[in-house]
Phi, psi and omega in degrees: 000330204266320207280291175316341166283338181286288193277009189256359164258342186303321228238021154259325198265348146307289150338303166270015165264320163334311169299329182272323170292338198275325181303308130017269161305326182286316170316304215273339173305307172310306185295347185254349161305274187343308191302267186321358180267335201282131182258122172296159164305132172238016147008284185320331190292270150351306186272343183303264181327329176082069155307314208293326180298123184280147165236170191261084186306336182279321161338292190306316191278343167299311184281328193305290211275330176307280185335313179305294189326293183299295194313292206274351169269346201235338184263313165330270224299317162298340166315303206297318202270351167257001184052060206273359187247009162283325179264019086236052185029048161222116186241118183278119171295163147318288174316357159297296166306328179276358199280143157334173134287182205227127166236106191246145208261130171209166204171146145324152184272140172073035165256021163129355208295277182333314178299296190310333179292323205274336168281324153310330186249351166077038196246001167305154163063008138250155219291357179261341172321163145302113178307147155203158211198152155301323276202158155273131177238348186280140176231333204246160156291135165232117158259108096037046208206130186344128214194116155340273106346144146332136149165153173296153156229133175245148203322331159321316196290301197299321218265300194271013177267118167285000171255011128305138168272031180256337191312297187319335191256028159300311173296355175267005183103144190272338189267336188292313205287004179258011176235034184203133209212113175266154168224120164243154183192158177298083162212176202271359167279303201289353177283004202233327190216161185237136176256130164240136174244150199231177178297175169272167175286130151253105167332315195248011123000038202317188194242348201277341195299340217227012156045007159186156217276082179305344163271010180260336185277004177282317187281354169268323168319304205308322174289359174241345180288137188292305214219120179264103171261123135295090198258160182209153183257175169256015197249326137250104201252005207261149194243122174254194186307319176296313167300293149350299185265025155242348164285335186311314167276026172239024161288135180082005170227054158274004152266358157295336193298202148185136180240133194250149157253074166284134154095053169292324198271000176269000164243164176273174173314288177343285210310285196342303168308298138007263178310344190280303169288339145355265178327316175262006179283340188261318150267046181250343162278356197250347175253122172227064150237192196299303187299065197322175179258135166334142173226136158264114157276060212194198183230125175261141132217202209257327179312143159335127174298148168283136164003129168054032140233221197281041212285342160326295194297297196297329166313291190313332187261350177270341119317319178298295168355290206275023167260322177280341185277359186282300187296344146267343185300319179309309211260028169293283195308342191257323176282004183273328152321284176328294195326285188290081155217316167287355173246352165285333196259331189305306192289328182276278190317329193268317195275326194297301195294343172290289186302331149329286170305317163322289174335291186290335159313319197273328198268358201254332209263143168228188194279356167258024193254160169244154200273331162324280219293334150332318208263316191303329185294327202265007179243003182269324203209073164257025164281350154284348175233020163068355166329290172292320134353303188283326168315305195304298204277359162258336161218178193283083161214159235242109150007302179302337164286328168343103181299174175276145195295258194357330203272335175298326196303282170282015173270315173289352207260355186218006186224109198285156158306331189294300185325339183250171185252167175266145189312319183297340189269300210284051173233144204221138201296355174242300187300336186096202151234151200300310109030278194296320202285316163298326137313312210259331168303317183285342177229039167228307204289317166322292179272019173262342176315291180327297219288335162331281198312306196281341129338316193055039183258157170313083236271123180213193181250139187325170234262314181300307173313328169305302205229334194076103189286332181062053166271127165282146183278141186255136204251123174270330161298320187281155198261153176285000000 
């Protein structure tokens, strides 16, 4: 009797926590609808970017057209007579020059890249928002990008329109390009930046898995890209092989980065500070400069910060954010300048160490000599001859610029030596010379462009272009 009064009280009290957990949940179910119905002001957004502020397009499309100009007459041709994109397979298209800034989202999968797209441009809760999950759901590169209409573009499309700045990633392969996917669409951000969301990082993953070669399409964003938001979560701070190796491939662009600690507001403060060293403790061997990279705190979606936490802090950093990206959208023609001026001195160094080589070539062959074993001697070891060395001591170039000797080793390895010419050769009484011309874009043209833009004077053309000095041009290389 006692035993069955026993077990007919066990199995109400049982009951009633069951009851009391199921209310429970419900209740705390009701308070995170409720939490999550509440929308932020997004004001802020608007007035931070300046929608409203008109820019002056003719301006723009005058510096633009400029730009154009100096590149295919004074950097191009020596690009084209030395093969400057076999040695580092980047040939700046027209859409290039032409192109927005490029703002690109990289990350662990599901910390929030997508959601941040989607708060920005205001597109939640419409039928055009970016799928996003717990779960990883972006599989594809998604651009972003300006449009009369709504509507996809698929990466076939994007690759094979030349007046994109897509075209180039036709070499990564037909399985990528089935994994690159555009959207356009009408808005007062996107006339000014182009947004990329690329898949998330999954650790445990191979590379063979994702069927075409994701750090190389990474590393073509990454070089083009204005502004690098790196996101992170409070769920993933632990850094595997795969991250490791996309920081690896963000040496030397640490002033585009930026680190984001998105989904901020799920912690309290204590826990939060925690996580903030968390984070850098874990990227502190994947950075290795003076300087940290800006790091942003906050939750970008479109909901309320939850309760009792930092919501102050995180507004205020979530403004500095759209203020730094307002500041490269200002500083696009000027950083596009800088871009070609730095592929311009790149470019200059590669015909100078070609014609180096051409030189010692020509001065090492004799009439028993065989021109292989020659050459091959002088490209196995080219510190014995002074190539690089003679580069440093004859014209104004930095050591740091310099390429890696190997990279000649195969560049020379699909390009016979005989095929280039020596610089002293390459001037023509209308063209000029490839030498002179490609100098004076870098240290004349460029920066009276820059000092226009900055000026706010109207960028146009020099007094010789106007008129025509009808100068011979003089080879400074040919012997008297």
């Amino acid at each position: 009797m006692r035993g069955l009064l026993a077990a007919t009280m066990k199995g109400r009290i049982v009951s009633v926590c069951c009851l009391l957990s199921l209310l429970l949940s419900q209740a705390t179910a009701e308070e995170e609808e409720d939490f999550t119905s509440v929308l932020r002001d997004t004001s802020h957004i608007e007035e931070t970017l300046r929608f409203a502020t008109e820019e002056k397009a003719a301006d723009y499309a005058a510096a633009v057209q400029r730009l154009r100009k100096i590149y295919y007459s004074s950097i191009k041709p020596m690009e084209q007579a030395y093969k400057y994109n076999e040695l580092r397979q980047h040939e700046i298209s027209d859409g290039e020059i032409t192109s927005k800034p490029m703002v690109l989202f990289l990350g662990p999968w599901s910390v929030g890249k997508s959601s941040m797209i989607n708060y920005l441009l205001g597109l939640n809760d419409s039928p055009y928002q970016l799928y996003t999950g717990a779960e990883p759901t972006t599989s594809e590169f998604t651009v972003i990008m300006h449009g009369e209409k709504i509507r996809s573009v698929e990466g076939i499309v994007m690759a094979a329109d030349s007046s994109r700045s897509f075209s180039p990633l036709e070499k990564f392969g037909q399985n990528f390009l089935e994994k690159l996917i555009g959207i356009e669409m009408p808005h007062k951000l996107l006339e000014r930046v182009t947004f990329v969301d690329t898949p998330g990082i999954i650790e445990n993953r191979k590379q063979q898995e994702r069927g075409y070669p994701f750090n190389d399409v990474c590393q073509w964003f990454i070089d083009r890209a204005d502004l690098i938001f790196v996101v992170f979560d409070p769920t993933k701070l632990d850094v595997g092989l795969e991250l490791e190796m996309l920081f690896r491939q963000l040496k030397g662009r640490e002033s585009q980065i930026r680190i984001i600690l998105n989904k901020a507001d799920n912690l309290a403060t204590q826990d939060l500070m925690r996580v903030y060293g968390a984070l850098f403790w874990s990227l502190a061997p994947l950075i290795n400069v003076t300087e940290p990279p800006r790091v942003y705190v906050s939750s970008f979606w479109p909901y309320d910060y939850a309760p009792d936490t930092s919501r102050e802090l995180f507004k205020r950093e979530e403004i500095s954010l759209l203020e730094d990206l307002n500041q490269v959208i200002e500083n696009r023609m000027e950083n596009k300048i800088a871009f070609i001026r730095q592929h311009g001195i790149r470019v200059r160094i590669h015909g100078l160490l070609v014609d180096r080589y051409v030189q010692t070539f020509k001065e090492k062959m004799s009439f028993f000599s065989d021109p292989e074993l020659v050459f091959k001697e002088i490209v196995d070891d080219p510190d014995k001859f002074y190539i690089f060395k003679s580069i440093l001591a004859k014209t104004n170039v930095s050591k740091f610029d310099l390429p890696n000797r190997d990279a000649y080793r195969d560049f020379f390895g699909i390009n016979t030596i005989t095929n280039f010419k020596s610089l002293s050769s390459q001037c023509s009484y209308i063209g000029g010379c490839l030498l002179d011309k490609i100098e004076k874009a870098i240290t004349n043209e460029l920066p009276a462009l820059l000092s226009s833009i900055n000026s706010g004077k109207q960028p146009g053309l020099s007094s010789c272009e106007a008129t025509g000095c009808g100068e011979k041009p003089k080879n400074r290389y040919r012997k008297n």
